[in-house]
N, CA, C and O atoms as a Tripos MOL2 file, in Angstrom:
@<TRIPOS>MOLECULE
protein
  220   219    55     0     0
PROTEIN
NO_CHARGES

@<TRIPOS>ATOM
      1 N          15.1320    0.4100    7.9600 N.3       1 UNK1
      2 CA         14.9290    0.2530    6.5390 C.3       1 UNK1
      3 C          16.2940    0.2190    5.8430 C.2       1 UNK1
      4 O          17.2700    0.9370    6.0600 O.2       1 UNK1
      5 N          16.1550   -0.7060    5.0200 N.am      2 UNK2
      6 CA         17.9200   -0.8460    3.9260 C.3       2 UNK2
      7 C          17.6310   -0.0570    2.8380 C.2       2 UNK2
      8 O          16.5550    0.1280    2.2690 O.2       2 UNK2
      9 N          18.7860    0.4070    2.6080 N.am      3 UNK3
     10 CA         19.2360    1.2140    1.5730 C.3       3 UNK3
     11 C          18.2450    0.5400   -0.0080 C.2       3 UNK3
     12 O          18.0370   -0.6530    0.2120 O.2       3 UNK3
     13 N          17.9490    0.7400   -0.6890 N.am      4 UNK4
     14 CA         17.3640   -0.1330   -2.1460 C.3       4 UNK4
     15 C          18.6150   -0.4870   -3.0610 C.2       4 UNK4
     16 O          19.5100    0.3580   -3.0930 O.2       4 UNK4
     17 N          18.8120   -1.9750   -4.0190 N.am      5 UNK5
     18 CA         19.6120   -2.2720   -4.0160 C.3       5 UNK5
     19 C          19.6480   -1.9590   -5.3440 C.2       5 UNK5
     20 O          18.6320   -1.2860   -5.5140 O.2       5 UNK5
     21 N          20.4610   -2.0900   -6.8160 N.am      6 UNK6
     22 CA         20.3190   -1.8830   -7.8670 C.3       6 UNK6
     23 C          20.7640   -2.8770   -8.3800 C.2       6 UNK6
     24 O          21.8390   -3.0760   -7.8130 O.2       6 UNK6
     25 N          20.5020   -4.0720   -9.5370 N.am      7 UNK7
     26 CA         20.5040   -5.2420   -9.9770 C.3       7 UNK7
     27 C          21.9190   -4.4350  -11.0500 C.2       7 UNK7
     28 O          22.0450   -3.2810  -11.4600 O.2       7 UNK7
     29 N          22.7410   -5.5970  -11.2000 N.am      8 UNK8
     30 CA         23.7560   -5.3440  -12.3540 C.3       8 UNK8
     31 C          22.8090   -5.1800  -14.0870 C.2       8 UNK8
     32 O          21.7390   -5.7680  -14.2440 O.2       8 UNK8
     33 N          23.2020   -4.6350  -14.7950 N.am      9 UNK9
     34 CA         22.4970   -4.4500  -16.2680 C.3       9 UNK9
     35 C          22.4360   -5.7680  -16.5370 C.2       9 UNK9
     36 O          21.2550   -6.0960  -16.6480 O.2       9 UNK9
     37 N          23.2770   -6.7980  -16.7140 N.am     10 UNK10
     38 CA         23.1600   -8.2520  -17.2440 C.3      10 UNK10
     39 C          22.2070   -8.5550  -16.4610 C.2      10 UNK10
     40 O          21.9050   -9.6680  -16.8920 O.2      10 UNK10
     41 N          21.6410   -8.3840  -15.7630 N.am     11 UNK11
     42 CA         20.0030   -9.1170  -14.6550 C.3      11 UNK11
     43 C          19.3150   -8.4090  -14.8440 C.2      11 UNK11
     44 O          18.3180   -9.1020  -14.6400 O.2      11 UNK11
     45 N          18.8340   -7.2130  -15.1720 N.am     12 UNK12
     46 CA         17.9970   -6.2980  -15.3000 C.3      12 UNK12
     47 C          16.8710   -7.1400  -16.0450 C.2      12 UNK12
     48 O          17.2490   -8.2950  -16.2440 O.2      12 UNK12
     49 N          15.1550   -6.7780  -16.6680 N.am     13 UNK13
     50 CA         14.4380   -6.9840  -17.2340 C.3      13 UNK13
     51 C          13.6260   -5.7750  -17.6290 C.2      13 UNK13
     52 O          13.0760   -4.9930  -16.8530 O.2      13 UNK13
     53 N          13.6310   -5.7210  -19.3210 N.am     14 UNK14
     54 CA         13.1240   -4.3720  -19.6940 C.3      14 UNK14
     55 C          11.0600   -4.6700  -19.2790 C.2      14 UNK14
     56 O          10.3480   -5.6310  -19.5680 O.2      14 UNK14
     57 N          10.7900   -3.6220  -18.6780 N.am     15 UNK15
     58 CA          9.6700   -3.7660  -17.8930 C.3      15 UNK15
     59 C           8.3830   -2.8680  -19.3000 C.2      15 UNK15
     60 O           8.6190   -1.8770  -19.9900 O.2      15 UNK15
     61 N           7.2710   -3.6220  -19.2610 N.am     16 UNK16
     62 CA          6.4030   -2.8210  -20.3190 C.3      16 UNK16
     63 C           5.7300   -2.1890  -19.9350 C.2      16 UNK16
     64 O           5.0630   -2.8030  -19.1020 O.2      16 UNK16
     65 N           5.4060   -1.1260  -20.0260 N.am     17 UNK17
     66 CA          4.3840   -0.1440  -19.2420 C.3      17 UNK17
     67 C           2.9010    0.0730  -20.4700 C.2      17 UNK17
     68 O           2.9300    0.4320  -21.6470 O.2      17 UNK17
     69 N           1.8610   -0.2700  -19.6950 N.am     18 UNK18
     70 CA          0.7240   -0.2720  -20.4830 C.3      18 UNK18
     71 C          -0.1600    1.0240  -19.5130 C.2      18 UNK18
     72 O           0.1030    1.3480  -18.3550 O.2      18 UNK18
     73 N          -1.2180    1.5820  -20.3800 N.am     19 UNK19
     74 CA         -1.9000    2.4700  -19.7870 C.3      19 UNK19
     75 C          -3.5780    2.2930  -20.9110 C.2      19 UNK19
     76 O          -3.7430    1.8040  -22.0290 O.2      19 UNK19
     77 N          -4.5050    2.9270  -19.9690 N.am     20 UNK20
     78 CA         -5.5780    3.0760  -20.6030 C.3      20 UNK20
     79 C          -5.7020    4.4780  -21.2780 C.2      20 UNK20
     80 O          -5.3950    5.5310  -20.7180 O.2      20 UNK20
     81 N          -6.3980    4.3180  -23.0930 N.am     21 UNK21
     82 CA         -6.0740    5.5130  -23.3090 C.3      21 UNK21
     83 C          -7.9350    5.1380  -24.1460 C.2      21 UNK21
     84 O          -8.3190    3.9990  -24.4110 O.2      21 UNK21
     85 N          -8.6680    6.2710  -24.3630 N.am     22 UNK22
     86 CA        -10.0340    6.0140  -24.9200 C.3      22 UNK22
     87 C         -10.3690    4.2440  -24.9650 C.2      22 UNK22
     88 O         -10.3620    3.3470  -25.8080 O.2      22 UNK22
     89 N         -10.6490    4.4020  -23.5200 N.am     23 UNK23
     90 CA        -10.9480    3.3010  -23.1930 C.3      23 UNK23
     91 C         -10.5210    1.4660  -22.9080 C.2      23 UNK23
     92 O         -11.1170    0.5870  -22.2840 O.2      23 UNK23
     93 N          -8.8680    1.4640  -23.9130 N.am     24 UNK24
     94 CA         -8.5150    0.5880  -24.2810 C.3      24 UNK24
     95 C          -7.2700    0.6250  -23.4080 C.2      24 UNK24
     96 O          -6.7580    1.6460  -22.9480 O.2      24 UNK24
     97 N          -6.7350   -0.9800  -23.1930 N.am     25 UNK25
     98 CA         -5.4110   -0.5290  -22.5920 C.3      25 UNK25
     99 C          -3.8640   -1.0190  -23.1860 C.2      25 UNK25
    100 O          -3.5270   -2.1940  -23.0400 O.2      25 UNK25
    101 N          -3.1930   -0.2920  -23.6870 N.am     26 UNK26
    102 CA         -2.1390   -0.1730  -24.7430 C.3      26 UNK26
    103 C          -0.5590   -0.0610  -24.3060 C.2      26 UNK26
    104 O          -0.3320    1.0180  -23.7590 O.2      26 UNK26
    105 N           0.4070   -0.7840  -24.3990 N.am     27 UNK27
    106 CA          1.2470   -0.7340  -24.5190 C.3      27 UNK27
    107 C           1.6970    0.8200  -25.0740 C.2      27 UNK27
    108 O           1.2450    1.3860  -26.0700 O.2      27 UNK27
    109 N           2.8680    1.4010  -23.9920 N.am     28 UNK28
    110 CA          2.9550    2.1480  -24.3780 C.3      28 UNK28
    111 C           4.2790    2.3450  -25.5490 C.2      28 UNK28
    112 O           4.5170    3.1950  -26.4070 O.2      28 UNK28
    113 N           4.6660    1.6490  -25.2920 N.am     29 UNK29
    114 CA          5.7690    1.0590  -26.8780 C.3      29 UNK29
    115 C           5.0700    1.4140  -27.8610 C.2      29 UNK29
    116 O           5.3710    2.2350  -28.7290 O.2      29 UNK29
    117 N           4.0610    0.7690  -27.7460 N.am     30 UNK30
    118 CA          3.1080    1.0820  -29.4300 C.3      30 UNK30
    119 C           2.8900    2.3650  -30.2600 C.2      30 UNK30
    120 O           2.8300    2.5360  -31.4770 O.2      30 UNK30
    121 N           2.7670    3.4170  -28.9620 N.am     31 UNK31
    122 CA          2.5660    4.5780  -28.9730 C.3      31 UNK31
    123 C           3.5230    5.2710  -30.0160 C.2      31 UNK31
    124 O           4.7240    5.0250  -30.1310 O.2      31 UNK31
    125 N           2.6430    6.3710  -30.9150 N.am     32 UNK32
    126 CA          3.6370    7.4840  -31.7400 C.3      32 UNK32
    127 C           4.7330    8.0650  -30.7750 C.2      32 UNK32
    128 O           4.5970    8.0230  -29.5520 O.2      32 UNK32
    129 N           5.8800    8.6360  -31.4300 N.am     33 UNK33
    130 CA          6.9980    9.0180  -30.0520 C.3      33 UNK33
    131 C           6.0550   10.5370  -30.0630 C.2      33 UNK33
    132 O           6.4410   11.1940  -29.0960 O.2      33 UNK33
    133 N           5.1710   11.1480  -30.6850 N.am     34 UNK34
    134 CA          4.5570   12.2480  -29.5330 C.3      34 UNK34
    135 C           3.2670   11.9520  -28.7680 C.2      34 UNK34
    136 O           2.4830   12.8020  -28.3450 O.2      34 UNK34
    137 N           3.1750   10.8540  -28.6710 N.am     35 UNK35
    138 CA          2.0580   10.2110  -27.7890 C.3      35 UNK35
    139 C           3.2700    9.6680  -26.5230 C.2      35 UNK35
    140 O           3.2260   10.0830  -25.3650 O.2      35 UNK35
    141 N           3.8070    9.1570  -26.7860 N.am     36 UNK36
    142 CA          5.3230    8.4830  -25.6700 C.3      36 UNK36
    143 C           5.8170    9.9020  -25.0040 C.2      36 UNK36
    144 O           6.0020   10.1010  -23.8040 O.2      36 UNK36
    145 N           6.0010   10.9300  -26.1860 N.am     37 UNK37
    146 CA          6.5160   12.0090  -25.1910 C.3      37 UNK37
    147 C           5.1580   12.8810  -24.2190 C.2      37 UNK37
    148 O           5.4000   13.7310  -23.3630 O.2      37 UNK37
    149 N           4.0670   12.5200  -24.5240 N.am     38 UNK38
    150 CA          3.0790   13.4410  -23.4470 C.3      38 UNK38
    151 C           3.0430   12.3200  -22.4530 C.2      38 UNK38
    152 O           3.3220   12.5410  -21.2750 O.2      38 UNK38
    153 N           2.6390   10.8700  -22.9710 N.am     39 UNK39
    154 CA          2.9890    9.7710  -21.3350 C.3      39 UNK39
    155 C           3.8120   10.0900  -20.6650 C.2      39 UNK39
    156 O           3.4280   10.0960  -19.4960 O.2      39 UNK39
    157 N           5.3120   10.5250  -20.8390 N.am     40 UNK40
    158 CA          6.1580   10.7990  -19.8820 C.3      40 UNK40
    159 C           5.9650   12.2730  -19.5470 C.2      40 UNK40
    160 O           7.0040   12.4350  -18.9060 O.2      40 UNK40
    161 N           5.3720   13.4450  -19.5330 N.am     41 UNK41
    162 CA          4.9430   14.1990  -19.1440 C.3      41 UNK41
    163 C           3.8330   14.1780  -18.0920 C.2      41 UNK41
    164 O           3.8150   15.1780  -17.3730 O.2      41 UNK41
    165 N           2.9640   13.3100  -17.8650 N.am     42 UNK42
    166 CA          1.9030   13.4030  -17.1560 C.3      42 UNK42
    167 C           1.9570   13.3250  -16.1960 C.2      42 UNK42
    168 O           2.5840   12.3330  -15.8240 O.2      42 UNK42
    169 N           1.4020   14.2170  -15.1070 N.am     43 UNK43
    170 CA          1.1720   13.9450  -14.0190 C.3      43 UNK43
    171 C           0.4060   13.2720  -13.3720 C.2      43 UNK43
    172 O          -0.8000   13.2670  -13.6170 O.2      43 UNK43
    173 N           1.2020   12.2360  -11.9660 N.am     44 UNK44
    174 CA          0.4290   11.1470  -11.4220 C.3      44 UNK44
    175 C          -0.0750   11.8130  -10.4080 C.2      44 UNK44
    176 O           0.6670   12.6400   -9.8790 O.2      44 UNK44
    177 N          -1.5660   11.6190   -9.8290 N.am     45 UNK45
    178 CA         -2.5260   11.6390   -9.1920 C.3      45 UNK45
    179 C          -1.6860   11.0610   -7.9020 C.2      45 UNK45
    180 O          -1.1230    9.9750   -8.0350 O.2      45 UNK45
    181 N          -1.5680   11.9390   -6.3580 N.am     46 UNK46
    182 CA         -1.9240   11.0810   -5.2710 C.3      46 UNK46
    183 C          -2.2290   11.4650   -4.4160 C.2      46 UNK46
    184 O          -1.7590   12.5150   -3.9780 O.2      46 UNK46
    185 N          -3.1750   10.7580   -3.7950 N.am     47 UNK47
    186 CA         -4.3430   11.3210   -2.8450 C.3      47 UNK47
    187 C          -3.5390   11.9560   -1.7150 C.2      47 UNK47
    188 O          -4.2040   12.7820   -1.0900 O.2      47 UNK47
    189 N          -2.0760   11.7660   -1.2110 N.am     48 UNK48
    190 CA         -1.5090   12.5500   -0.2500 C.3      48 UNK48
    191 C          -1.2460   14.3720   -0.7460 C.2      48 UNK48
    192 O          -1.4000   15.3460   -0.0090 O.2      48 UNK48
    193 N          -0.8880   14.3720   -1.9680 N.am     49 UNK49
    194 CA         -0.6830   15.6460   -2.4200 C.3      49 UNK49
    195 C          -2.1730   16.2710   -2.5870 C.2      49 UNK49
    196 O          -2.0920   17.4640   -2.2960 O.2      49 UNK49
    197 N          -3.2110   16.0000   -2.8650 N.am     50 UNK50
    198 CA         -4.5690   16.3790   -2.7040 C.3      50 UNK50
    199 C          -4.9830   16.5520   -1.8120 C.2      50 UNK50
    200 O          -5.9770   17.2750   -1.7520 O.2      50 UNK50
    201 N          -4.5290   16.0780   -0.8620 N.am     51 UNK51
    202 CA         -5.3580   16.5940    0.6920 C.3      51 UNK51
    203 C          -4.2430   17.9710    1.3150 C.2      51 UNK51
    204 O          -4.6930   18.9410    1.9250 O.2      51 UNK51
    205 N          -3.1460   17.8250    1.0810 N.am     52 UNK52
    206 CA         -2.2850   18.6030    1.1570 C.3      52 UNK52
    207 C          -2.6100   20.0930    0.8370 C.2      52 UNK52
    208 O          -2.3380   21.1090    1.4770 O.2      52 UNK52
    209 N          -3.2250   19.9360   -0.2590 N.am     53 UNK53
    210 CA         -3.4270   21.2510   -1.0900 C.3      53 UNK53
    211 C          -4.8580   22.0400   -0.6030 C.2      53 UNK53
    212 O          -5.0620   23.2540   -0.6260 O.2      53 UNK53
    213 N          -5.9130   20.8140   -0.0930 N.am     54 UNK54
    214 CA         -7.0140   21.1720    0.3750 C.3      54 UNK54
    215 C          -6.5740   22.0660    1.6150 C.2      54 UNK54
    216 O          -7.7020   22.5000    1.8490 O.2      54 UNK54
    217 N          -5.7550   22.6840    2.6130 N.am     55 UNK55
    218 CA         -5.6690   23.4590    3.2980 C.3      55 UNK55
    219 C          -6.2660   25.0130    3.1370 C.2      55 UNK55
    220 O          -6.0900   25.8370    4.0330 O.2      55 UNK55
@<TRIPOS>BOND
     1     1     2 1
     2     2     3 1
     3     3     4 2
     4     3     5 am
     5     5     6 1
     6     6     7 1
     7     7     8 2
     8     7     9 am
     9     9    10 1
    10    10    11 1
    11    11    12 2
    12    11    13 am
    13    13    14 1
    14    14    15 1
    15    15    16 2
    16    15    17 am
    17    17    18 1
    18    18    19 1
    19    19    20 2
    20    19    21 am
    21    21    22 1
    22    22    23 1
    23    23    24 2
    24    23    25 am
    25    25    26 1
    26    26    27 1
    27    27    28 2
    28    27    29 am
    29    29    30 1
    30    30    31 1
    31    31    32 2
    32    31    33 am
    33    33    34 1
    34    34    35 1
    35    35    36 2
    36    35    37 am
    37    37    38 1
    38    38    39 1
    39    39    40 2
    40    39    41 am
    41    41    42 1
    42    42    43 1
    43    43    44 2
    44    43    45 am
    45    45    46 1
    46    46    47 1
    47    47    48 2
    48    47    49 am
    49    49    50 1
    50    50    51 1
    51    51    52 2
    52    51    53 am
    53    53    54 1
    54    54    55 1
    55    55    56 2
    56    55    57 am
    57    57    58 1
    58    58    59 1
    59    59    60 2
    60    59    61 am
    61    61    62 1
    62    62    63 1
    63    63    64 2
    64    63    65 am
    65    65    66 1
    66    66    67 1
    67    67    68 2
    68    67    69 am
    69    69    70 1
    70    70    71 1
    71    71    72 2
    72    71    73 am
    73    73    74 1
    74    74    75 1
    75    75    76 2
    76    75    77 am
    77    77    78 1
    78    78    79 1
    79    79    80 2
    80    79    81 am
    81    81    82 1
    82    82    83 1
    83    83    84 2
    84    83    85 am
    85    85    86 1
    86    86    87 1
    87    87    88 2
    88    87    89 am
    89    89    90 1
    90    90    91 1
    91    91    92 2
    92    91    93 am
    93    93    94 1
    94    94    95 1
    95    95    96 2
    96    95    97 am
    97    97    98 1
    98    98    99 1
    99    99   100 2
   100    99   101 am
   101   101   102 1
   102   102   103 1
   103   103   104 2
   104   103   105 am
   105   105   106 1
   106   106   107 1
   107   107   108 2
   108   107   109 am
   109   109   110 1
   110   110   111 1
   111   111   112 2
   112   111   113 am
   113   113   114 1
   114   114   115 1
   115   115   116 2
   116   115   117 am
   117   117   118 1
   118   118   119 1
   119   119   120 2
   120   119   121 am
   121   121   122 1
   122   122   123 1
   123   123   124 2
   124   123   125 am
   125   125   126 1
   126   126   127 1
   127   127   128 2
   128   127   129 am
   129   129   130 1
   130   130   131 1
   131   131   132 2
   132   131   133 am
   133   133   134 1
   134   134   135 1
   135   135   136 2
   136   135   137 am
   137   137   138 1
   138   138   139 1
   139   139   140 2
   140   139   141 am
   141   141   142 1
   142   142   143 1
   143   143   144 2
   144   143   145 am
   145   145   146 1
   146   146   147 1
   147   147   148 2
   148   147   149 am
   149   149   150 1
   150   150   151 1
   151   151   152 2
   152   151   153 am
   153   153   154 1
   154   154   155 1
   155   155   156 2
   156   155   157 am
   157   157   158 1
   158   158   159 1
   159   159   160 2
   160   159   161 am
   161   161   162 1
   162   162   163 1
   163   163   164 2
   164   163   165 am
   165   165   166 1
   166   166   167 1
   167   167   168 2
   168   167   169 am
   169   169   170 1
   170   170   171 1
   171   171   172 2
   172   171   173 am
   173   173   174 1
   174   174   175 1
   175   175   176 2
   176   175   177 am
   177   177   178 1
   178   178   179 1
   179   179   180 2
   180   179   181 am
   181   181   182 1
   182   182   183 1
   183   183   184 2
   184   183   185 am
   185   185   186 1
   186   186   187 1
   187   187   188 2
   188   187   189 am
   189   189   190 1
   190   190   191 1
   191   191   192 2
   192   191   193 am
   193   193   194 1
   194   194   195 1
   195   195   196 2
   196   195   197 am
   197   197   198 1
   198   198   199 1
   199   199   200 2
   200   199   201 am
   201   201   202 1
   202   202   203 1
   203   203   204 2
   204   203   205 am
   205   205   206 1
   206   206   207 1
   207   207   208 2
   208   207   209 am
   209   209   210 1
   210   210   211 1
   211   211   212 2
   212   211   213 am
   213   213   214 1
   214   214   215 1
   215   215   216 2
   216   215   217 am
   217   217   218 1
   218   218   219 1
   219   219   220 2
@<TRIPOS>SUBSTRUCTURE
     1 UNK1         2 RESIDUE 1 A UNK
     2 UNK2         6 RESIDUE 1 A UNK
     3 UNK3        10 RESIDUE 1 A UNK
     4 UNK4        14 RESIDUE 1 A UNK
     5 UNK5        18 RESIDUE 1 A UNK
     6 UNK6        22 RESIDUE 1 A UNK
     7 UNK7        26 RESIDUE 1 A UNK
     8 UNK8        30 RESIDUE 1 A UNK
     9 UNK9        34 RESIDUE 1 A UNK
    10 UNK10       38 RESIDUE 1 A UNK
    11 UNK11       42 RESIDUE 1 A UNK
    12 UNK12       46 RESIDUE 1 A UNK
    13 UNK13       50 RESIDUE 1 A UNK
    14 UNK14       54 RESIDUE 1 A UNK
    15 UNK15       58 RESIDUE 1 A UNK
    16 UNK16       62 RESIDUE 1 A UNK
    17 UNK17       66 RESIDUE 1 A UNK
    18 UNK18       70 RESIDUE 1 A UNK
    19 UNK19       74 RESIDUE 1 A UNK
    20 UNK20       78 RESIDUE 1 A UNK
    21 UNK21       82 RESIDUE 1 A UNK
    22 UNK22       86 RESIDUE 1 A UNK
    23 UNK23       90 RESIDUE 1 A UNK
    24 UNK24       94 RESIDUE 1 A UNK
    25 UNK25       98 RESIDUE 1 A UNK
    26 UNK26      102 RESIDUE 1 A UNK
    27 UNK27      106 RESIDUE 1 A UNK
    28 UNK28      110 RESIDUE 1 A UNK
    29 UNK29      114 RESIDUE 1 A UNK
    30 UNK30      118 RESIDUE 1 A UNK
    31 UNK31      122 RESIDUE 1 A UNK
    32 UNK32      126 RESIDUE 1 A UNK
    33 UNK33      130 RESIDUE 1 A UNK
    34 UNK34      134 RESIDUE 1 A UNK
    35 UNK35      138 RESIDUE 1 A UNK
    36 UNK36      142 RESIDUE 1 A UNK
    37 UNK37      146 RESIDUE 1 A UNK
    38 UNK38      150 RESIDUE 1 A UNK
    39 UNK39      154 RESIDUE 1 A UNK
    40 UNK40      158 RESIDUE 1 A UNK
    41 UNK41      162 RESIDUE 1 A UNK
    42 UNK42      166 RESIDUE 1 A UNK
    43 UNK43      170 RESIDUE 1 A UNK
    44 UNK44      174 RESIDUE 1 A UNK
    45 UNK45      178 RESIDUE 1 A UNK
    46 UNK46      182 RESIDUE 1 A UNK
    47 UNK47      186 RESIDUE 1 A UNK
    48 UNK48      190 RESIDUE 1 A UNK
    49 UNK49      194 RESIDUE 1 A UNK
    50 UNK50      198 RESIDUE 1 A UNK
    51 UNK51      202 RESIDUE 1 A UNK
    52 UNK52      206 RESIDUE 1 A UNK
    53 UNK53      210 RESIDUE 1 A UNK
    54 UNK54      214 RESIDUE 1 A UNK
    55 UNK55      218 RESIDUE 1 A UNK
């Protein structure tokens, strides 16, 4: 496996992150900055750490 490479800033592309929130799915740009600050708080779900814990 290779190392991961990092693109120079002049190539970069700002990436949009959308999520479902009461039902709808929203840009999270749109979001109040204390709705933006609990998105970046949340914890992601993954089924390896869940079985993990089931011990």
């Amino acid at each position: 496996m290779t190392a991961p490479q990092t693109l120079p800033q002049a190539q970069r592309q700002r990436c949009e992150v959308w999520t479902r929130v009461m039902g709808y799915h929203r840009p999270v740009s749109a979001f109040n900055p204390g709705k933006q600050s609990e998105h970046r708080e949340r914890v992601h779900f993954t089924e390896s750490a869940a079985l993990a814990g089931r011990q």
